[in-house]
C-alpha positions in Angstrom: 0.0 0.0 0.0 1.2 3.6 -0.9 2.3 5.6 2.3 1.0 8.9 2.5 3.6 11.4 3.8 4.1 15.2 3.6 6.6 17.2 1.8 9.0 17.4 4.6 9.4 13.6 5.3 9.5 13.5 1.0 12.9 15.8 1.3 14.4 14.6 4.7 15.6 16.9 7.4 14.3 20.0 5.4 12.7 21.2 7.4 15.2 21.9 10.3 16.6 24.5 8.1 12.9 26.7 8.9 14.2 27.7 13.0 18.1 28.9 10.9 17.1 31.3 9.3 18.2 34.7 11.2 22.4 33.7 10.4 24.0 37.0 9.4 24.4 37.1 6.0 27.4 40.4 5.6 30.1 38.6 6.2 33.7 39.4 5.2 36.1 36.9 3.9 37.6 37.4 7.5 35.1 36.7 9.5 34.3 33.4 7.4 37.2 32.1 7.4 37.1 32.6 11.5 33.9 30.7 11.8 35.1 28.1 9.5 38.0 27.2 11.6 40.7 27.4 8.7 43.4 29.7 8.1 42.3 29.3 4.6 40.9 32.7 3.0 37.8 32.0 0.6 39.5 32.9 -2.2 41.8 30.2 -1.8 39.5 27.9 -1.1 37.5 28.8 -4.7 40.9 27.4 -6.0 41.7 23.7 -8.0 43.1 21.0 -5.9 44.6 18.8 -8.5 48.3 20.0 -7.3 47.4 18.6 -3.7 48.2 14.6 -3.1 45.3 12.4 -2.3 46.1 12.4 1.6 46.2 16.2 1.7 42.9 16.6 0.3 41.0 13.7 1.6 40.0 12.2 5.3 40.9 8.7 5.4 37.2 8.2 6.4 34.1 10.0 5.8 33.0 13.0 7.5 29.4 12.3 6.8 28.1 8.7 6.6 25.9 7.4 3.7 25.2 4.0 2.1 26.1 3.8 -0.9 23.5 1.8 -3.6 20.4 0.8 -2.4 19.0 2.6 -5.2 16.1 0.4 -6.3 14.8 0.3 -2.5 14.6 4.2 -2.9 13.3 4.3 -6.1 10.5 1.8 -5.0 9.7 4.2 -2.0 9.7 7.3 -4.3 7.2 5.9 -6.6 4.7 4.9 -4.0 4.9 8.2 -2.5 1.7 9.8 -1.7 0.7 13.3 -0.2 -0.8 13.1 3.2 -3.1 15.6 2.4 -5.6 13.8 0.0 -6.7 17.6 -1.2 -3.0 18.1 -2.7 -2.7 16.4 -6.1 0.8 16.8 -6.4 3.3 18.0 -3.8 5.0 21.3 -5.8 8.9 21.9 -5.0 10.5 25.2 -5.9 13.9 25.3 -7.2 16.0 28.8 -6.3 18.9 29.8 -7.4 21.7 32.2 -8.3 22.4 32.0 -12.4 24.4 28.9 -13.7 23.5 26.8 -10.4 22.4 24.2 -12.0 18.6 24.2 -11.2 17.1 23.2 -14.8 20.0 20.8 -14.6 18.8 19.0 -11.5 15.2 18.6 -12.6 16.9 16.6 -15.5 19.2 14.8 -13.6 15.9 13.4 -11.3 14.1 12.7 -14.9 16.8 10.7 -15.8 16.7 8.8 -12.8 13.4 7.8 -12.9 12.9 7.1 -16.9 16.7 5.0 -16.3 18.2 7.0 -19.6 19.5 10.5 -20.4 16.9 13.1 -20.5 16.6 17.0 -21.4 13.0 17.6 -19.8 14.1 21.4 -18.9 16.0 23.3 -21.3 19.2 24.5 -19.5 22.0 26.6 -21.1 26.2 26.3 -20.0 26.8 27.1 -16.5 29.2 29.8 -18.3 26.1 31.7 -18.8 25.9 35.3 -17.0 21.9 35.6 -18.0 19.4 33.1 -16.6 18.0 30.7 -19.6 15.0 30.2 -17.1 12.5 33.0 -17.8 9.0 31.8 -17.6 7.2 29.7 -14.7 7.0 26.0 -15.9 6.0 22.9 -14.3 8.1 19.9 -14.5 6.3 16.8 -13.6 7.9 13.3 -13.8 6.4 10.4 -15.7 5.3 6.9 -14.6 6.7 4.9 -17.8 4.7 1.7 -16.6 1.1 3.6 -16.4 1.8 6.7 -18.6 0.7 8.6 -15.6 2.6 10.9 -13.1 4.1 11.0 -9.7 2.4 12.7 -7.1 5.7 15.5 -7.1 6.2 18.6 -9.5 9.7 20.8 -9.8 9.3 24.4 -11.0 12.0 26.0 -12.4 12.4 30.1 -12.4 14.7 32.4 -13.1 17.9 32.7 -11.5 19.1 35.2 -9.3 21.5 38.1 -10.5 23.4 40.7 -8.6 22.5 44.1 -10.5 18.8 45.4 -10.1 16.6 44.6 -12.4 18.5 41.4 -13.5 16.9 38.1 -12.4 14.3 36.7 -10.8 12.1 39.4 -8.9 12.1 38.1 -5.0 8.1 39.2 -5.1 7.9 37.2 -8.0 9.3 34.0 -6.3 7.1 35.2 -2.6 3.7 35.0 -4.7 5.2 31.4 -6.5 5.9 30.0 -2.9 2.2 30.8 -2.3 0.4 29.9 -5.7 -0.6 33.0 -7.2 1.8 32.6 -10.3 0.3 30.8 -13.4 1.9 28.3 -15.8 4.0 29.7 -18.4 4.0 33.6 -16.8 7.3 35.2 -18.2 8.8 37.0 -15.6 9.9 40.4 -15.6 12.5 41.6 -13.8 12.2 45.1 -13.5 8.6 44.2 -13.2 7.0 42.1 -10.9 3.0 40.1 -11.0 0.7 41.8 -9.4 -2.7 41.3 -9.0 -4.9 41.6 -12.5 -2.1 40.8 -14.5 -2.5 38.2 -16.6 -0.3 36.2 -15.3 -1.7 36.0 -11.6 -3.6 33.1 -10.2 -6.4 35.0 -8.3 -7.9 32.2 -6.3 -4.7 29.2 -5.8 -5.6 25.5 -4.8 -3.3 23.9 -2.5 -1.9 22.1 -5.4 -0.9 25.5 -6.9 1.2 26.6 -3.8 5.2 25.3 -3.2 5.6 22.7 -0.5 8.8 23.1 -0.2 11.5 25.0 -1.3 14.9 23.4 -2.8 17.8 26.3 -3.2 20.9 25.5 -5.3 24.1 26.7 -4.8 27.0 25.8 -7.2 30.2 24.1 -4.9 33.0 25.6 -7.7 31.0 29.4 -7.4 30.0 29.3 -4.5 33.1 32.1 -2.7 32.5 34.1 -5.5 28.6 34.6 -5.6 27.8 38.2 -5.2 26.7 39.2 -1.5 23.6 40.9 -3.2 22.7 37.4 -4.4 22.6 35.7 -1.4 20.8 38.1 0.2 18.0 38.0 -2.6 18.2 34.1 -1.4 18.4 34.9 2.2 14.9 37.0 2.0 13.4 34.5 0.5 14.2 31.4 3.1 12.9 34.1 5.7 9.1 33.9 3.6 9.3 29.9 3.3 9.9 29.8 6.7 6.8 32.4 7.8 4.8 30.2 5.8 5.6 26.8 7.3 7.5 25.5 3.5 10.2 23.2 4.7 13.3 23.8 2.8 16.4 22.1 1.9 19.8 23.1 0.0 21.2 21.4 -2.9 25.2 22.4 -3.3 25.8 21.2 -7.2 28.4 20.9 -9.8 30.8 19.3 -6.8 32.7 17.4 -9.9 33.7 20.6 -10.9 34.4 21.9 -7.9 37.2 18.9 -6.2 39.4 16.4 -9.1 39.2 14.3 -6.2 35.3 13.8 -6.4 35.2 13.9 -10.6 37.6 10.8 -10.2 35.4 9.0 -7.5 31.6 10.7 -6.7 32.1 8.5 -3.6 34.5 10.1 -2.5 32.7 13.4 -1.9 32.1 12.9 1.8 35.8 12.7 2.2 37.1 15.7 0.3 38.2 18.9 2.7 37.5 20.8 -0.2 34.0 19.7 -0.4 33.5 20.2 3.3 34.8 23.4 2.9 32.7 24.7 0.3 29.3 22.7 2.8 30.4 25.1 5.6 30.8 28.1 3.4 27.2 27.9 2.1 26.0 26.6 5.5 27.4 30.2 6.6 26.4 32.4 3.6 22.7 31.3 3.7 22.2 30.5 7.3 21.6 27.4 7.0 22.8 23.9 8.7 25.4 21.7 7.1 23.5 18.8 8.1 20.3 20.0 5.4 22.7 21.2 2.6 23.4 17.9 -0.1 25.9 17.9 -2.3 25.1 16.3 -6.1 26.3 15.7 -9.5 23.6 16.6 -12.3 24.2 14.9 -15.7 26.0 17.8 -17.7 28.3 15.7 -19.8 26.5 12.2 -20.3 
């Protein structure tokens, strides 16, 4: 029988990441490096490690333990999800993000996953990119291939976040997402946000239309260098999910990129210092646990 379960218990420990959310987020390079514990500055930690030996860049055990495979067992689980609430149709997660983080990237990577073969379901553009490829509100919903039917979870995609003003995603934009009142397929605007009468605004949102949780990417090889302004934008926005009960979770992506150490051996993410490193910078950028921030690999080259 199908276990019904809300969106928190579907993402994990999300949720702890609601009662973090007043962290300072002006921090100098200083002051991070002092909470970090390393006499490392964050600009040298945004640096290649492929001139370090294995033993200086790795624990000899990890620093966060995990099983490895298992994967049809959470697969199985996955696919008899269902909400707890039997009003929800689908359980909606929002995807945030700064520009080239990877978020259209990661609703392909879970695609892929579940159809068991490469997938381009969203559109994404090279994480080179300085404009976000993202600019209208789409659903992303995941298909059954055995019934022809879908999963009981939805991703939406948006625009990334940019430093300048008037660049990016608008954060009233993303506030009236979280709470259903943007439509499918509403091109944002940044300069411009949805109000109410615009075409693009759902007047009257089901509980289907509203985000159940929020998902927040980082990119692990950016991540020292992402604009202050940026994070902010991000930080403003955890502060809404949390006033409105939305669990929320971080995703640190591109960690391949980031550490040689991990592109060689994705198992060995859990024992790169590098990796950690970069986990405890965004755990002190966003305000938010190390314990609720994941680090992945989306399919970029396969």
């Amino acid at each position: 029988m199908a276990r019904r379960r809300g969106a928190g218990s579907l993402l994990g420990t999300s949720s702890s990441l609601i009662s973090n959310a007043g962290t300072p987020v002006n921090k100098t390079s200083e002051s991070l490096d002092k909470d970090m514990g390393t006499v490392e500055s964050r600009q040298s930690l945004s640096q290649p490690i492929s001139a370090l030996t294995k033993s200086k860049a790795a624990y000899k055990e990890p620093w966060r333990k995990t099983p490895w495979g298992g994967r049809e067992e959470l697969l199985t689980g996955l696919k008899a999800y269902v909400p707890r609430n039997a009003d929800i149709e689908h359980v909606r997660i929002l995807l945030d993000g700064p520009v080239g983080a990877g978020k259209s990237s990661f609703i392909n990577s879970i695609n892929n996953i579940f159809q068991n073969k490469t997938t381009s379901k969203a559109l994404a553009d090279s994480a080179m990119a300085d404009q976000s490829f993202t600019i209208t509100y789409k659903t992303h919903k995941i298909e059954n291939r055995q019934t022809g039917l879908y999963y009981p979870f939805v991703f939406n995609d948006v625009m990334g976040f940019e430093k300048a003003s008037g660049k990016g995603v608008h954060g009233d934009d993303l506030s009236k997402a979280l709470t259903g009142h943007v439509k499918e397929n509403h091109k944002f605007n940044p300069i411009s946000p949805l109000t109410e009468g615009d075409r693009g605004y759902n007047d009257n949102p089901s509980s289907s239309d509203r985000a159940h949780c929020l998902v927040s990417l980082m990119p692990a090889d950016k991540i020292s260098l992402i604009d202050d302004d940026v994070v902010k934008k991000m930080r403003t926005i955890r502060l809404v999910a949390r006033d409105l009960g939305i669990p929320q979770v971080v995703i640190l992506t591109r960690v391949d990129l980031a550490c040689p150490l991990v592109k060689k051996n994705l198992k060995e993410v859990y024992q790169s210092k590098y990796i950690k490193n970069m986990m405890k910078t965004c755990s002190i950028r966003l305000g938010v646990p190390v314990n609720c921030i994941l680090p992945v690999k989306n399919y970029h080259e396969e």
